[in-house]
FITISE-779010 format. One record per residue (C-alpha): residue in one letter; residue number from 1; x, y, z. Coordinates in nm, 3 decimals. Example, Ala and Ser with C-alpha at 12.3 -4.5 7.8 and 13.67 -1.06 7.14 Angstrom:
# FITISE-779010
{atom 'a',1,{1.230,-0.450,0.780}}
{atom 's',2,{1.367,-0.106,0.714}}
This chain:
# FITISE-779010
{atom 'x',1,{17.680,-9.379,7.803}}
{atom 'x',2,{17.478,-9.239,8.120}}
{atom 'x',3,{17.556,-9.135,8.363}}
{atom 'x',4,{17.385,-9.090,8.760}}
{atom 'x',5,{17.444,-8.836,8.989}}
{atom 'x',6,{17.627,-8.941,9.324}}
{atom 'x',7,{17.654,-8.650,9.527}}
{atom 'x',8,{17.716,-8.264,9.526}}
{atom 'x',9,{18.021,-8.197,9.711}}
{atom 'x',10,{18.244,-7.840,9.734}}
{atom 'x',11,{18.556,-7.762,9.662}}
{atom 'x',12,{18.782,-7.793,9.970}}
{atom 'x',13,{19.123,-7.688,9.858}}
{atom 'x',14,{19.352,-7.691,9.576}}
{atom 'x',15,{19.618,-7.918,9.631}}
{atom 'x',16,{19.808,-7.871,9.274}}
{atom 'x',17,{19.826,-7.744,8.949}}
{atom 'x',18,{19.579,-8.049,8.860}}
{atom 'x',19,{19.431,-8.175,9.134}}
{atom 'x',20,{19.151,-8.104,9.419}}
{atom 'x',21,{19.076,-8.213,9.751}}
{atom 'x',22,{18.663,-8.234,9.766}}
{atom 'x',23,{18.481,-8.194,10.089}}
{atom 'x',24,{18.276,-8.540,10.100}}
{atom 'x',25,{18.413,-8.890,10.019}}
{atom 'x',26,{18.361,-9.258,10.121}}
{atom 'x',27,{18.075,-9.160,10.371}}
{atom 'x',28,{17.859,-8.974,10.109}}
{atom 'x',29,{17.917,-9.282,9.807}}
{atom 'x',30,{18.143,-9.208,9.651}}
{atom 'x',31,{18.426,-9.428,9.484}}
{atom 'x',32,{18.738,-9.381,9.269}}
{atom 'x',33,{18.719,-9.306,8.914}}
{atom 'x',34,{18.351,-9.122,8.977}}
{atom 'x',35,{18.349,-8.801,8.775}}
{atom 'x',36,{18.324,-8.442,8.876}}
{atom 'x',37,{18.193,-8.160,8.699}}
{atom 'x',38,{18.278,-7.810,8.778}}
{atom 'x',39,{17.983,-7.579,8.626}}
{atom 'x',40,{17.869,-7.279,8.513}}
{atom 'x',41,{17.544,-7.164,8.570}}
{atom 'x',42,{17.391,-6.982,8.271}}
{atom 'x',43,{17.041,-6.796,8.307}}
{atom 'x',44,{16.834,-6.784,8.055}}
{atom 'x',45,{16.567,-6.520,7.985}}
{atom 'x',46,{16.313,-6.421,7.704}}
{atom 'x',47,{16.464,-6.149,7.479}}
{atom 'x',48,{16.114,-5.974,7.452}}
{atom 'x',49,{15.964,-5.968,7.827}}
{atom 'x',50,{16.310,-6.021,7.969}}
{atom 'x',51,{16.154,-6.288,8.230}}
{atom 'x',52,{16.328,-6.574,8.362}}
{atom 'x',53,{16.335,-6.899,8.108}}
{atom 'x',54,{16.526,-7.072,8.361}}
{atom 'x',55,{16.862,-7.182,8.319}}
{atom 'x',56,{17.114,-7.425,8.205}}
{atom 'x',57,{17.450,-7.604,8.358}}
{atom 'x',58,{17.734,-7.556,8.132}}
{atom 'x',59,{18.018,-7.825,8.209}}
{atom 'x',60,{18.337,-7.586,8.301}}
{atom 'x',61,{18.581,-7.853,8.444}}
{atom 'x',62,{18.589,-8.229,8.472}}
{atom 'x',63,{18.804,-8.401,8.752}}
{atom 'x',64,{18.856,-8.801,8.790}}
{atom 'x',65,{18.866,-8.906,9.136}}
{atom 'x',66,{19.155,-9.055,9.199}}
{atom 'x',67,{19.185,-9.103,9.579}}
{atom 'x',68,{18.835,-9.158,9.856}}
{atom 'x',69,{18.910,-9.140,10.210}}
{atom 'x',70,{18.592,-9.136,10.462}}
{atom 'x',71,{18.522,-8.746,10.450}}
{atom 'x',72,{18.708,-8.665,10.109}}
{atom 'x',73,{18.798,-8.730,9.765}}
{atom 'x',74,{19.042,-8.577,9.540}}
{atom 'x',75,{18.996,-8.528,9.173}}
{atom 'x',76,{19.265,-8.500,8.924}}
{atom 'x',77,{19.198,-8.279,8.569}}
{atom 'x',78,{19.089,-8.456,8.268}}
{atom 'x',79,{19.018,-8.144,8.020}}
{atom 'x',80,{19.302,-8.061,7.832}}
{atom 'x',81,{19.416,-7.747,7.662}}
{atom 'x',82,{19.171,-7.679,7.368}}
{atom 'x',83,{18.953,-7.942,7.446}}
{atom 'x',84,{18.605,-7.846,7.379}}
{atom 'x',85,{18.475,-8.048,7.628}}
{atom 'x',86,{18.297,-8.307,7.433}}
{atom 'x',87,{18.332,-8.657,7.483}}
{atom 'x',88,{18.497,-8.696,7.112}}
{atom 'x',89,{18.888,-8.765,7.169}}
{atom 'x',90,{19.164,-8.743,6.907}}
{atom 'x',91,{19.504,-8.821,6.863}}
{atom 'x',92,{19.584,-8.430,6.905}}
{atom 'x',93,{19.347,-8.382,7.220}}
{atom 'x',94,{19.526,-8.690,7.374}}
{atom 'x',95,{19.890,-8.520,7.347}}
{atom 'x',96,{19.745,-8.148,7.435}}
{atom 'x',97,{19.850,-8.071,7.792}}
{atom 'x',98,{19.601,-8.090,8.117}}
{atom 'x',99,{19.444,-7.826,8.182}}
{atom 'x',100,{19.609,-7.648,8.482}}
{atom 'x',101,{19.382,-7.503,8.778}}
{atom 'x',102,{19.460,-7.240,9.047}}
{atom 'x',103,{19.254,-7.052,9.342}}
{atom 'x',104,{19.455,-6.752,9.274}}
{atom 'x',105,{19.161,-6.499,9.029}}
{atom 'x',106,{19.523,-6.324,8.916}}
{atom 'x',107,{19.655,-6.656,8.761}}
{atom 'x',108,{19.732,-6.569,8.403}}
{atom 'x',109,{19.732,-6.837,8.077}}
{atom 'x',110,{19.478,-6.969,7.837}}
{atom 'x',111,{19.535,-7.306,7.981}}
{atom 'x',112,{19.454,-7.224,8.384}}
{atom 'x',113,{19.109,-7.285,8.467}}
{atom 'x',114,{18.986,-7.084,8.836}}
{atom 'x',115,{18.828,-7.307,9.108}}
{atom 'x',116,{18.757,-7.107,9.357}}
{atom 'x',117,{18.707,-7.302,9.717}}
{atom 'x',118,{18.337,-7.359,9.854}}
{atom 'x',119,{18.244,-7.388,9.477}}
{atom 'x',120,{17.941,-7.652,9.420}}
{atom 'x',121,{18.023,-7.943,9.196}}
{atom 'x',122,{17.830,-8.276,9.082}}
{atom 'x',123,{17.987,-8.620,9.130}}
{atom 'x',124,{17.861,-8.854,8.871}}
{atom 'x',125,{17.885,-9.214,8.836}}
{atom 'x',126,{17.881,-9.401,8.511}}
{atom 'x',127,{17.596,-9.605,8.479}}
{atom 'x',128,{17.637,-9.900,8.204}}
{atom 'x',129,{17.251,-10.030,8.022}}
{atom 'x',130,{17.208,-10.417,8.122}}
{atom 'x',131,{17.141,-10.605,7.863}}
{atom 'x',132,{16.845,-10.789,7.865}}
{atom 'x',133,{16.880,-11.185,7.940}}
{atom 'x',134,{16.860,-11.445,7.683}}
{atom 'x',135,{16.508,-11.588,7.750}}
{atom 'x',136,{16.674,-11.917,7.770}}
């Protein structure tokens, strides 16, 4: 599965425990059930000369959007508690509680992931391969 990317919105405000309000929606393309990814960014640099490799975008947080309104969106959680983050799923992963998120840096528990508002994230879209035509 591929996927494109849509549009990079910010985080606007935490409405709950498992959902966001994101600061572009119907205007910028994008629809319900896009996905948004939360990342980190992780720089990379050579262990010898200690210059800059470059870096990578490590998935933190994934949201489904559940609601577009002309300026917004709002994403609900769809990591749970121990997931890795892979797209593998298992019975156990399926009954393992959303993760939880909070704006507050002094939120305590293993399973409370911080968004903190004005942070960058990529909306991505799904894209299924068309199968070629029968020639006939």
């Amino acid at each position: 599965m591929a996927f494109e990317k849509v549009a990079t919105v910010k985080v606007a405000k935490v409405i709950s425990e498992h959902e966001v309000a994101f600061n572009m929606g119907g205007n910028a393309g994008i629809r319900k059930d896009d996905v948004v990814v939360l990342s980190d960014r992780v720089e990379i640099k050579d262990p010898d000369s200690g210059s800059d490799l470059g870096a990578v975008l490590v998935p933190r947080l994934r949201f489904a959007v559940t609601l577009v309104s002309e300026k917004y969106c709002l994403g609900k959680v769809t990591d749970r508690v121990g997931a890795s983050g892979g797209s593998a799923t298992t019975w156990s992963s399926l009954s393992a509680p959303l993760k939880r998120i909070s704006d507050d840096p002094w939120a305590e528990g293993s399973d409370i992931a911080l968004v903190k508002i004005g942070e960058q994230a990529e909306v991505r879209r799904t894209v299924r391969a068309q199968e070629d035509e029968p020639p006939f």
